[in-house]
DOMAR-807851 format. One record per residue (C-alpha): residue in three letters; x, y, z. Coordinates in steps of 0.05 Angstrom, whole numbers, plus 5000, padded with zeros to 4 digits. Example, Ala and Ser with C-alpha at 12.3 -4.5 7.8 and 13.67 -1.06 7.14 Angstrom:
// DOMAR-807851
ALA524649105156 SER527349795143 
END
This chain:
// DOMAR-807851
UNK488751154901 UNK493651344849 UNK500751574855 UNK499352204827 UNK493652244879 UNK497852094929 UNK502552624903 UNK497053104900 UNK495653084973 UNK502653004998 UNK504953664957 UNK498953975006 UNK503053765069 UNK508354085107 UNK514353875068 UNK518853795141 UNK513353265169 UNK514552555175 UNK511551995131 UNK510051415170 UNK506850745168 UNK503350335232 UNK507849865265 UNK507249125268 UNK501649055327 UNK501949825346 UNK504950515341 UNK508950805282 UNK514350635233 UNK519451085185 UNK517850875117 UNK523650385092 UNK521750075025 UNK517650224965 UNK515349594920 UNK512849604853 UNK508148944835 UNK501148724802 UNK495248754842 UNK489448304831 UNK481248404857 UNK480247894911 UNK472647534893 UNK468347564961 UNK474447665015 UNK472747635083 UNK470748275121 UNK478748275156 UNK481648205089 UNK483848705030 UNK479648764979 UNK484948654930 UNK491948134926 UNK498348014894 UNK496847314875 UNK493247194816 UNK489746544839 UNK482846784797 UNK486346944725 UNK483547594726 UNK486548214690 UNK491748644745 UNK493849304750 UNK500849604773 UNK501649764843 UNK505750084889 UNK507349874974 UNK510150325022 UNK512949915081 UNK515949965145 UNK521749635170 UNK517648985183 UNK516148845124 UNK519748765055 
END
């Protein structure tokens, strides 16, 4: 998803509702920080990992990224 996609369907919501993230093992979190970065494909990841990674073991081409985080995580 893009930002502007992301935008898109935000600007649909109710303006007063809370954004949140999932919690560390369960429930919800307040969003606390937003994290710019380069994100890189993963080749064959596991079926419990992302498809994609910050780290650029491969040497293949990234593309700028954005996080949203909870608190436990910065």
């Amino acid at each position: 998803m893009k930002v502007s996609e992301l935008i898109n369907l935000l600007s649909k919501q109710d303006p007063n509702a809370r954004v949140m993230t999932p919690g560390f093992e369960s429930g919800f979190e307040d969003i606390k920080h937003v994290k710019r970065g380069v994100l890189f494909r993963r080749k064959n990841p596991q079926w419990w990992d992302g498809a994609f990674n910050e780290d650029n073991n491969w040497n293949s081409e990234g593309e700028d990224m954005v996080m949203i985080y909870g608190s436990y995580r910065k």
